[in-house]
N, C-alpha and C positions, 0 to 999 in steps of 0.2 A: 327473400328480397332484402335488402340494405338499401339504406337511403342516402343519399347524396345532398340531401339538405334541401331541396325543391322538390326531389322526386324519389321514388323507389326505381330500384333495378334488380335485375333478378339475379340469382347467383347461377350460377353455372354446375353445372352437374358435378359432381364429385367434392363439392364443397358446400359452405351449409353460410346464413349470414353470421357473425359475432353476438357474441351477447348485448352489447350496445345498437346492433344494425347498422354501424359505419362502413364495415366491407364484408369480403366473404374471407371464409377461411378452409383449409383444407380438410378433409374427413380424417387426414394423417394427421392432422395434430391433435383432434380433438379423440384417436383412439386407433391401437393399430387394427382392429379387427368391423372399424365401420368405412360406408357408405355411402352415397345420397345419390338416388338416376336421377331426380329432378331440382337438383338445388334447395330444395326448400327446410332438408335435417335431415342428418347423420345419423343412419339408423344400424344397428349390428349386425352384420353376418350370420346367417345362422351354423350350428353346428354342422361340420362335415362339409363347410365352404370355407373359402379366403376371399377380399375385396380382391376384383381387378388394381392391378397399376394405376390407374385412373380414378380407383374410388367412385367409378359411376354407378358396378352390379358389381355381385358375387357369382362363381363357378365352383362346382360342384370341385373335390378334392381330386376324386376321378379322373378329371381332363388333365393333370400333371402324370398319372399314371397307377397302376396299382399299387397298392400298401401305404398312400397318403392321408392322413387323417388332420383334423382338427377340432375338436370337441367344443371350441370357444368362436367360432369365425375367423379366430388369426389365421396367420401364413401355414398353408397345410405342408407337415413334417411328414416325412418317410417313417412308418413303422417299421424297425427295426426287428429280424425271425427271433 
């Protein structure tokens, strides 16, 4: 949530509030391999997934196809033979 000065609002999924709580901001800025289903923080990927587009979940390396890995949550890379 981020406040608006009267009130709290909540943030939107794939984004987390700022560190002052003035607005929200996107799980891409605060890191390529995070993000948030419910608004509330930016949490990592785990290994062997990438964030969706949206930064709302993560998918397994697998749904892009065989030989894709990612050890860190980043963008899953083709393993090269």
């Amino acid at each position: 949530m981020y406040s608006t000065g009267s009130q709290f609002t909540p943030c939107a999924p794939g984004t987390q509030p700022t560190g002052d709580q003035s607005t929200c901001e996107s799980c891409l800025v605060v890191g390529s391999n995070m993000f948030s289903n419910d608004g509330d923080s930016c949490v990592v990927c785990p290994g062997g997934s990438e964030p969706l587009g949206n930064r709302t979940a993560c998918q397994d390396c697998a749904a892009r196809g065989d030989g894709y890995i990612s050890p860190t949550g980043d963008t899953c890379t083709r393993c090269d033979p």
